[in-house]
C-alpha positions in Angstrom: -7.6 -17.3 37.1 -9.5 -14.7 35.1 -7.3 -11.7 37.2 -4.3 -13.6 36.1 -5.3 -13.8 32.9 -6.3 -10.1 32.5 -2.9 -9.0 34.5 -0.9 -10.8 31.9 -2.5 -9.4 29.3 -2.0 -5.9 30.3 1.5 -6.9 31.0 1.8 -8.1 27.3 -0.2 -4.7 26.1 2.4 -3.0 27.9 5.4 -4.9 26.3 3.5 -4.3 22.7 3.2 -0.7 23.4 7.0 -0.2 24.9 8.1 -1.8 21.4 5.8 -0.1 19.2 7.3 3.3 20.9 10.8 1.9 20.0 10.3 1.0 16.2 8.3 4.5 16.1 11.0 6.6 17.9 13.8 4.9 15.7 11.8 5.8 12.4 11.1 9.4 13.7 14.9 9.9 14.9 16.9 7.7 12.8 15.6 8.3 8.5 18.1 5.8 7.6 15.8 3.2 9.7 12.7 4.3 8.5 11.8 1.3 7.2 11.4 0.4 10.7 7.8 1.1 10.9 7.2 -1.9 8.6 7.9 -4.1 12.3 5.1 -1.8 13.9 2.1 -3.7 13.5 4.0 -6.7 14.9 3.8 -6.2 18.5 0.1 -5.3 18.6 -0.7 -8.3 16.2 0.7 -10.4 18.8 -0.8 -9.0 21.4 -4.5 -9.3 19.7 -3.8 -12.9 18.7 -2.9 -14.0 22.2 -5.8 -11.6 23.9 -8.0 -10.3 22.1 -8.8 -7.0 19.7 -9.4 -4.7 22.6 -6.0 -5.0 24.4 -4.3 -4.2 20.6 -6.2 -1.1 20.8 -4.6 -0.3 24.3 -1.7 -0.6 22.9 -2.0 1.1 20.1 -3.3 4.1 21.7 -1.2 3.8 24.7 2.3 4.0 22.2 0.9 7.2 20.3 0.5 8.9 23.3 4.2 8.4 24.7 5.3 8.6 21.5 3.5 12.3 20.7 4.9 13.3 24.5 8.4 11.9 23.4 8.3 14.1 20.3 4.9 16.4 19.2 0.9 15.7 19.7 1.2 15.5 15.6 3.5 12.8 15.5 1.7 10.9 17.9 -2.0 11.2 15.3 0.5 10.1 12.7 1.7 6.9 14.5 -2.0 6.0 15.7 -3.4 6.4 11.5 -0.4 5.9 9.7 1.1 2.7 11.8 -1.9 1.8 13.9 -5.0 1.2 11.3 -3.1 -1.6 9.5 -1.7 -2.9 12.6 -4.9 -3.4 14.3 -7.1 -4.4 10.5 -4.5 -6.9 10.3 -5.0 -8.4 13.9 -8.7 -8.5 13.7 -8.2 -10.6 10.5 -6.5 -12.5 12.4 -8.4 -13.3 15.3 -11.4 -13.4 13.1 -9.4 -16.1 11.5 -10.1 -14.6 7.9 -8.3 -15.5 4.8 -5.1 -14.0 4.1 -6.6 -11.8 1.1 -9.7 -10.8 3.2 -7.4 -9.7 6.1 -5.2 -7.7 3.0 -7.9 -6.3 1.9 -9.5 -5.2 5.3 -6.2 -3.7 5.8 -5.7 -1.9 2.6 -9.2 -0.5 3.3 -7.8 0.6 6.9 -4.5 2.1 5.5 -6.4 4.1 2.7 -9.0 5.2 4.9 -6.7 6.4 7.7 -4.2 8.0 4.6 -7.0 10.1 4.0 -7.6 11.2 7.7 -4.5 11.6 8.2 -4.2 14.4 5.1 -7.4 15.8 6.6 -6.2 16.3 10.3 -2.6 17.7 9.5 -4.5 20.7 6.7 -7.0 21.4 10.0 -4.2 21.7 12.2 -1.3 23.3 10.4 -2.9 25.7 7.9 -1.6 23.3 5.2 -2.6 20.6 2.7 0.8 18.2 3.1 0.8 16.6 -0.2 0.5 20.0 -2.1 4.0 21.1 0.0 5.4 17.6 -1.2 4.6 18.4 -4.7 6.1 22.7 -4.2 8.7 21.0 -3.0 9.0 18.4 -5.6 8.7 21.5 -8.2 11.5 23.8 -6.3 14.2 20.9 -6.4 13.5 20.5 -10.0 13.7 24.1 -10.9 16.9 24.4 -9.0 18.6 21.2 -10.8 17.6 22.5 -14.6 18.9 26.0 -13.7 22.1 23.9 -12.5 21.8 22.5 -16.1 21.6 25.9 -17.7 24.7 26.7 -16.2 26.8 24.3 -17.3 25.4 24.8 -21.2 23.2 21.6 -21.4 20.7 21.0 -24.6 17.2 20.9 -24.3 16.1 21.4 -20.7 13.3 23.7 -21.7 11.9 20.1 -23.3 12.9 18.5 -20.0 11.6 20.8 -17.6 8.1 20.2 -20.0 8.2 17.1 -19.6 8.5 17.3 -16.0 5.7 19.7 -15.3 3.1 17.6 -17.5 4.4 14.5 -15.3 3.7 16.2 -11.9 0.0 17.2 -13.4 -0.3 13.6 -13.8 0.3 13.2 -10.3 -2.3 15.7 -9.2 -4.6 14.0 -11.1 -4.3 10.6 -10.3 -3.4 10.7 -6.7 -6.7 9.2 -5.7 -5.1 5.7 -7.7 -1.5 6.6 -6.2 -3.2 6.7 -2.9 -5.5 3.5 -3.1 -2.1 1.8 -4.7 0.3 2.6 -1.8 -2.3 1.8 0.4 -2.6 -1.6 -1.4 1.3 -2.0 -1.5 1.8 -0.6 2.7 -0.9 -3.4 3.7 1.0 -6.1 1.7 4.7 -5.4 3.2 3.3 -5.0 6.5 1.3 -8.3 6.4 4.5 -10.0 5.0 6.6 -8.8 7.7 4.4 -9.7 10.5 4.4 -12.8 9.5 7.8 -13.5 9.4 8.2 -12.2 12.4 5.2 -14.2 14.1 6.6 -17.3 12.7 9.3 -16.8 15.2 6.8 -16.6 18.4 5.3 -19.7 16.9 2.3 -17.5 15.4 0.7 -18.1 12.3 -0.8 -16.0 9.6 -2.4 -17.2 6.7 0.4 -17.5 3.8 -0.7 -15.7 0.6 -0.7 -17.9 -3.0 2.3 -18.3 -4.4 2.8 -15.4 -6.8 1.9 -17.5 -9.9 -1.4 -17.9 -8.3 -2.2 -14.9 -8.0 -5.5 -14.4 -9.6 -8.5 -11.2 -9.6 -12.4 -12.0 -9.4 -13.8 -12.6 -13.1 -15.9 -10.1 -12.9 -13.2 -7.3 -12.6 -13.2 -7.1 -16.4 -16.9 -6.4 -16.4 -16.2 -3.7 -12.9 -14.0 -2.2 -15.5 -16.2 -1.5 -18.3 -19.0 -0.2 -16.4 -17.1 2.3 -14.8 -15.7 3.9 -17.7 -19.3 3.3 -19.1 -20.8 6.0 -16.3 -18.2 8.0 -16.8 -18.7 8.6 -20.2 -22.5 9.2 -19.2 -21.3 11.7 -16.7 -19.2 13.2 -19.4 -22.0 13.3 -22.2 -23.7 14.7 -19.3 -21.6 17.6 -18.7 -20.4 16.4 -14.8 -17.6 17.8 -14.2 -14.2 16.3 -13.4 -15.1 12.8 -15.7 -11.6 13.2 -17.4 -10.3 13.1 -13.7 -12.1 9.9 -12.7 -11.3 8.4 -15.9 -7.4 8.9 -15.4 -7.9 7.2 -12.3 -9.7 4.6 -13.4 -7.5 3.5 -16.0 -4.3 3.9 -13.9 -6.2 1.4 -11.0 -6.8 -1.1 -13.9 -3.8 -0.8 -15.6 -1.9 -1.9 -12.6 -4.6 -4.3 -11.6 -3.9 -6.0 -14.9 -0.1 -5.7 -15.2 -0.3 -7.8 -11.8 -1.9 -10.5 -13.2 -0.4 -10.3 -16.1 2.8 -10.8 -14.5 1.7 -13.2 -12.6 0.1 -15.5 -16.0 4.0 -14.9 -16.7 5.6 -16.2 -13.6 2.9 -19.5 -13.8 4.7 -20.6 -17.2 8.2 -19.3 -16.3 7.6 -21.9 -13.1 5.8 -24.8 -15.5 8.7 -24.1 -17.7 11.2 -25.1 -14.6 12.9 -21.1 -15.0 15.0 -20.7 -11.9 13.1 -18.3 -9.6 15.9 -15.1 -9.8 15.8 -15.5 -13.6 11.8 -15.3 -13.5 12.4 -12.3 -11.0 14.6 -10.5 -13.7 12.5 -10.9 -16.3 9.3 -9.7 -14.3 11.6 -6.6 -13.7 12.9 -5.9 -17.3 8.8 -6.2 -18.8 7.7 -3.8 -15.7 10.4 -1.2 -16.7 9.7 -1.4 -20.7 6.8 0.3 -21.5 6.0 -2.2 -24.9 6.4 -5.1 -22.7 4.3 -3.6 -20.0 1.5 -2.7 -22.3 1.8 -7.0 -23.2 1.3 -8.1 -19.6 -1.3 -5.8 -19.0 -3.2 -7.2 -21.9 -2.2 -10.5 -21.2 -4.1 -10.0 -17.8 -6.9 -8.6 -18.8 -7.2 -11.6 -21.4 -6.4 -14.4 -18.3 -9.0 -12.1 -16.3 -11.8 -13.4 -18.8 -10.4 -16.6 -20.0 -8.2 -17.7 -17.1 -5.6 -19.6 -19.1 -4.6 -21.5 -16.2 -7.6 -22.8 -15.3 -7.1 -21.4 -11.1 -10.9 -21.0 -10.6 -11.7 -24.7 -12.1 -8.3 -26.0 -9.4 -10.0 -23.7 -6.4 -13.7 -24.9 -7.0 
């Protein structure tokens, strides 16, 4: 029985991994299907909920391989820390049974962690850091659209092109928060998609509270304050890079708040009885004006401390 057992789980790795090839193969081949890689985790998921954490990592390891001798050895790193990490932080959470925001969160820790590897292992290997050719290129296609611009007689590009290179310094500087963000945001669609598609093999994962629920630790507020505490210290101090740490502190709180903010909004939107794609287009419109974005974000920060709707009281 045990042999059985063992020989269909193999047999089910093997499945997991043939699929996981697929999905990767498709978004390698196909960039219109890119956002195939958000099914990746799926199949090893499954295959960790019905066997157990080590056969995912078979699997895992197994489809990077074919997939880096179907394409390039580079590829195949990227499919194994790019697709695999949250794949396989996502099944332990769930045969460890965890909560659905622990098993995000073990995720998002996954995802960042592998992010960073990931940047690491392609400099070592090509010569190059990747995200500073993103950004070249980022520069060269804007250089060649304003001199497009200039051509064709167009007012104020110099003020433009500024604006542009004080935008992408911005960048620089807070892609430690950009990273931890995406991150955040890659662990959240992933999770969502696997269990959509779980539901259908008659596999559960934990749901996560409705959006009006959502909800961050009281203590955040506090987190907040004594982090831009030290880094004044540091600054007063003369350690260097605190303006750096400080941009990325505010830009992780910032969007830490808006959430909840937005999500104080959606509660009394829903209380009020506001049909749910009206509550979505409003949520969109304050998100892309900047006065209304500053409100929710204060708004949040306010329910952070004072949680106007009382969740913590409901939950204890």
């Amino acid at each position: 029985m045990v042999r059985d057992n063992n020989t269909r789980a193999i047999a089910n790795a093997a499945l997991a991994t043939a699929l996981s090839v697929i999905i990767a193969v498709i978004g390698l081949f196909v960039p219109l299907l890119s956002l195939a890689s958000l099914l990746w985790p799926a199949p090893i998921i499954i295959t960790i909920k019905r066997y157990g954490f080590r056969y995912g990592i078979y699997a895992t390891i197994a489809s990077g391989l074919i997939v880096g001798m179907i394409s390039e050895p580079l590829y195949a790193i990227y499919v194994i820390l790019g697709y695999g990490a949250v794949g396989l932080a996502i099944g332990y959470g769930v045969e460890k049974t965890f909560s659905a925001g622990r098993t995000l969160l073990i995720a998002s820790l996954a995802s960042l962690v592998s992010k960073v590897i990931l940047v690491y292992a392609i400099t070592r290997i090509m010569g190059v850091n990747p995200i500073e050719v993103q950004f070249e290129a980022m520069k060269e296609a804007f250089e060649f659209s304003t001199g497009i611009y200039k051509n064709l007689g167009i007012d104020r590009v110099e003020d433009i092109n500024n604006m542009f290179m004080t935008s992408l310094q911005m960048l620089k500087v807070t892609l430690p928060a950009l990273l931890i963000s995406a991150s955040v945001l890659d662990s959240f669609l992933n999770y969502s998609v696997a269990r959509l598609i779980l539901r259908r093999f008659k596999l559960s994962l934990d749901p996560l509270p409705s959006f009006g629920e959502w909800r961050f630790p009281n203590n955040i507020s506090l987190g907040f304050l004594l982090l831009v505490a030290l880094t004044f210290i540091g600054g007063y101090l003369g350690l260097e890079n605190t303006q750096v740490i400080m941009s990325n502190i505010f830009l992780l709180f910032n969007m830490v708040f808006l959430i909840q903010g937005l999500s104080l909004i959606y509660y009394f939107l829903t209380v009020k009885g506001v049909a749910k794609a009206i509550k979505v287009f409003l949520l969109v419109i304050i998100m892309f004006n900047q006065t209304l974005a500053m409100g929710a974000v204060f708004a949040g920060l306010l329910d952070v401390i004072f949680d106007f709707r009382k969740l913590s009281v409901r939950k204890n």
